[in-house]
N, C-alpha and C positions, 0 to 999 in steps of 0.2 A: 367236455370238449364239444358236443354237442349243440350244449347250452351257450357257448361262448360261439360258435359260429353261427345257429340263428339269432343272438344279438347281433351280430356283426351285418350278418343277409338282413336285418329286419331294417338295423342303421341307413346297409346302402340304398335301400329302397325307399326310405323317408330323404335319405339327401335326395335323391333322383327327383321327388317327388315335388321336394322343394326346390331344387333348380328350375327344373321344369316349369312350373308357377311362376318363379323370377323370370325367365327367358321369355317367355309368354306376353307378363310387363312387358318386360321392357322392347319386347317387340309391339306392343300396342302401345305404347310410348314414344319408338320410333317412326310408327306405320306411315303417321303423317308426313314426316318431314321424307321420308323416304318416297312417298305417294308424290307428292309437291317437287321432288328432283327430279324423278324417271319420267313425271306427265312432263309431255308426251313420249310414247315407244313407239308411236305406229302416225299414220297418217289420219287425221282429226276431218268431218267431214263439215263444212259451214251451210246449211242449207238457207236460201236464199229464197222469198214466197215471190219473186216477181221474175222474168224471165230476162234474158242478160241484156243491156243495153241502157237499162232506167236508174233512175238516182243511185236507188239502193245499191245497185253494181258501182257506180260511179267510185262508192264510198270502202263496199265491201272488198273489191279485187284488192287496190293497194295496199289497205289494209290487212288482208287476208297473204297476200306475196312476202310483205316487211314479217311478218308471224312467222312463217315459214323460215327466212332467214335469220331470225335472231332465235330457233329455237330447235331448227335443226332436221325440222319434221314438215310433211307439206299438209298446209291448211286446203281443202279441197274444195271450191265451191259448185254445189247440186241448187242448180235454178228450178225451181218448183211453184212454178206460179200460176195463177185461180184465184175467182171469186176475194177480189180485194186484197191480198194475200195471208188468205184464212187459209187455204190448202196448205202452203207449206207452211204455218203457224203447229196447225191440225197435226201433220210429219213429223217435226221437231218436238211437239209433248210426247209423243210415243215413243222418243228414241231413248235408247239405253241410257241411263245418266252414269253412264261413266266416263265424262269428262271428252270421248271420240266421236260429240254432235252437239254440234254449239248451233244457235241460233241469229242471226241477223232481218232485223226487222224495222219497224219506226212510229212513225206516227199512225200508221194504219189502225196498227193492233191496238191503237188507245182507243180510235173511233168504234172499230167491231164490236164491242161488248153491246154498242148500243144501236147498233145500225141491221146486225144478223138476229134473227132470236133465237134461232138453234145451233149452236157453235158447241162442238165435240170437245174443248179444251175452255182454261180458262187465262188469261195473260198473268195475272194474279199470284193465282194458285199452281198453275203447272209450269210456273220458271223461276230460274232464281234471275234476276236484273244482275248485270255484269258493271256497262258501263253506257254510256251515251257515247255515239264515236263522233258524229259531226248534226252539226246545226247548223243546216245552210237555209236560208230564209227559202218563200215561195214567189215566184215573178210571176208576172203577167205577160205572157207572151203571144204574139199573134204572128201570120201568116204574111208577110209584107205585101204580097200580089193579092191577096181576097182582102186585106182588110185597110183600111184604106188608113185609119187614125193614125195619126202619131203620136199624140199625147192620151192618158187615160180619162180624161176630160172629155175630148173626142170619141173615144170609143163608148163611154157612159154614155151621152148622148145620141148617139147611134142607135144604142140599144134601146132605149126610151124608145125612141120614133119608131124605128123600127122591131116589136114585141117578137119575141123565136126566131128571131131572121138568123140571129149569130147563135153559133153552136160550138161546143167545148169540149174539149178530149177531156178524159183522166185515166187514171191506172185501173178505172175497176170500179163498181159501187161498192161506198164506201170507204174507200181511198182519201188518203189526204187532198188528194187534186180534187175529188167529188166535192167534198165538204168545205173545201177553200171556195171553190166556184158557189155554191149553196151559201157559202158566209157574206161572199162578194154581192149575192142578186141581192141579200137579206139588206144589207149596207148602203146597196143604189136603188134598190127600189127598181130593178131590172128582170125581165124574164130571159134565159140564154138557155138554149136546150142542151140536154148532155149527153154526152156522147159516149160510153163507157167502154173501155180497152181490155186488155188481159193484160195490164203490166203500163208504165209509163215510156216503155222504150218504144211497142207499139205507137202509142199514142203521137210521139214527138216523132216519128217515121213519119205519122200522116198528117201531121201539122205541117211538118217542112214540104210535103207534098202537094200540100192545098188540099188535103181532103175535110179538114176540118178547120174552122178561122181561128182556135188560141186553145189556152193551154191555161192552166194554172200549176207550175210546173215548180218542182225545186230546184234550185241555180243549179245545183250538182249536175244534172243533167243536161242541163239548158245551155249552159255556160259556152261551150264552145262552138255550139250551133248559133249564138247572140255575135260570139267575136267573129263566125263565117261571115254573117250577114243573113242565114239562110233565115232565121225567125228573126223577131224585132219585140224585144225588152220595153213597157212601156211604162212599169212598176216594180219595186222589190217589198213586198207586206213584210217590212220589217220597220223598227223605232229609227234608224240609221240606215246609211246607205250602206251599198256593199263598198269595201276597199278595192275587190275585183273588178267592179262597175261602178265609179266614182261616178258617171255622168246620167246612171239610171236613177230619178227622183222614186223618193221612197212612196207608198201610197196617199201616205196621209199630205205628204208635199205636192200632189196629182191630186186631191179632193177629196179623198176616201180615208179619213181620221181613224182612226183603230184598229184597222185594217190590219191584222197581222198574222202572217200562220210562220212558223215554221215547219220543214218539215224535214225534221229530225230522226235521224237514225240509230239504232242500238244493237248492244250486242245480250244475248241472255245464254243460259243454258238450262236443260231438263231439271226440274224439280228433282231433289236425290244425286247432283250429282256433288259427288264429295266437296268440303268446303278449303282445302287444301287446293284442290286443281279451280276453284272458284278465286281464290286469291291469287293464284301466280298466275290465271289468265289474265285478271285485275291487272295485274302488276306490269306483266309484260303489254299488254293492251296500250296502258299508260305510257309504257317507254315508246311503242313505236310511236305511238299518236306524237309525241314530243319529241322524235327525231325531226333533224333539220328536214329531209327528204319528203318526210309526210307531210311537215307544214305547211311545204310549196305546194305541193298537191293539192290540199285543204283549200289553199287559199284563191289555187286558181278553178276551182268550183265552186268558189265564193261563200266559202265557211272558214269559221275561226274553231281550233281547236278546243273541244266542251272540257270541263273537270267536274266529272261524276263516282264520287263513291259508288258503288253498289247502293247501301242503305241511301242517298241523295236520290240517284236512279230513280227508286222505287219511291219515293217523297214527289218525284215528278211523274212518274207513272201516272200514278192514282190522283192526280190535280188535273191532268191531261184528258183522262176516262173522264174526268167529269164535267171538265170543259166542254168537249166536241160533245155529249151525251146533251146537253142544253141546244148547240147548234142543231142537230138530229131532231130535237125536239119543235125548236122554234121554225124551222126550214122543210118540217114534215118531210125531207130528205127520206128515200126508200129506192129499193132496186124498180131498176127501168128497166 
């Protein structure tokens, strides 16, 4: 009797042992798909390196609002801007990768690697690339009371005659605006002094106010301060015109052939954060981008909606790093 109950205690203790084992599977079997339903449970924080008002906001709020409503949870944006927006690049590698601090950033983060030498992060290696959210080209925009040109032909020659007379805002050294303006003297054979901001919303404050004569600005921001009147559009550094600004000549149609920046915005997250919530941020990213609501928005900022895989993303990434790392190069570009 004995013998026949510890077979039986010994039985239920090997099934136990093997359920257990199975359930186990099959919950790491599930994890994912189960990980990828519940993201998000809580409110997701978007940290943002430049302070509210500049391209990047332009692109991020609508974006970050339509997320919120298709997904049930509020996307929160923390404006965290400095130093080119390497500060809050710096904040977002640190944060938890668990899918509750996503990152939005742009063209800056390509230039930094080659413009700071000492940078606490890497764009590289401490994010995963999500998606590219818009691509609105870079305009040339001036002051209409300080600067007298109307055409960029006009204002090139200006600058010739007159060597540092004319002076440029940007978001920061190192900023897409910096190294567009740096690409622009490279191209005209012009010297124009730079003026360097904490952010691009700063900077288009004191453009429109006259404190500084232009701008090498992304449409995103610019766009509706060009349809006031209060600045004046005199180029868009792109292949094509904008569809928003049919009547603004593209650079190379103004005199200046190659001319072209965008400046482009993205979306990333911490290195480590699961690839489950990597994909359905993917996924839904993509849907809002391609609702009819975003489109209009996109377009009246004078961007067309991008299509970027992650692994695409990152194929552009790292052509970008080393595009502007030649400009940085050839422009002896450095902090003022």
């Amino acid at each position: 009797m004995k013998r026949r109950q510890f077979h039986l205690t010994a039985c239920a203790r090997a099934f136990a042992v093997v359920a257990g084992v199975a359930a186990a599977s099959a919950g790491s079997m599930y994890a994912p798909a189960a990980l990828a339903d519940t993201w998000p449970s809580k409110p997701v924080t978007v940290i943002v390196p430049f302070p509210a008002g500049g391209g990047t906001d332009a692109f991020a709020r609508p974006l970050t609002a339509q997320l919120s409503k298709q997904l049930g949870k509020q996307f929160v944006i923390d404006n965290r801007g400095g130093a080119g927006g390497t500060v809050g690049a710096s904040i977002a590698a640190k944060a938890a990768p668990d899918g509750y601090t996503i990152f939005i950033g742009g063209a800056h983060h390509a230039i930094a690697p080659s413009f700071y030498k000492k940078l606490d992060y890497d764009i590289e290696k401490d994010f995963i690339p999500v998606t590219v959210i818009a691509q609105p080209p870079q305009v040339v925009v001036v002051n209409p009371t300080k600067v007298q040109a109307n055409t960029l032909k006009e204002l090139i020659a200006y600058a010739k005659a007159n060597p540092g007379k004319l002076n440029y805002g940007s978001a920061g050294n190192g900023s897409s605006h910096h190294l567009a303006g740096e690409l622009f003297k490279l191209q005209t054979q012009t010297f124009i002094t730079h003026i360097p901001y904490k952010g691009a919303g700063p900077a288009l404050s004191d453009l429109i106010a006259g404190q500084v004569d232009m701008l090498f600005d992304g449409l995103g921001s610019s766009a509706q301060h060009i349809r006031a009147g209060r600045i004046k559009a005199l180029a868009v550094a792109a292949n094509k015109r904008s569809p928003a600004f049919p009547n603004v000549p593209t650079a190379a149609e103004a005199g200046v052939p190659n001319y072209e920046v965008s400046t482009w915005y993205a979306l990333w997250a911490p290195k480590g954060t699961p690839k489950e919530v990597i994909d359905r941020l993917y996924t839904e990213t993509t849907k809002a981008l391609n609702s009819p609501e975003m489109k209009q928005i996109w377009l009246q900022n004078g961007s067309e909606t991008p299509a970027f895989t992650p692994d695409q993303f990152a194929t552009f990434q790292h052509a970008e790093i080393k595009r502007w790392a030649e400009v940085v190069q050839r422009s002896g570009a450095k902090i003022d």
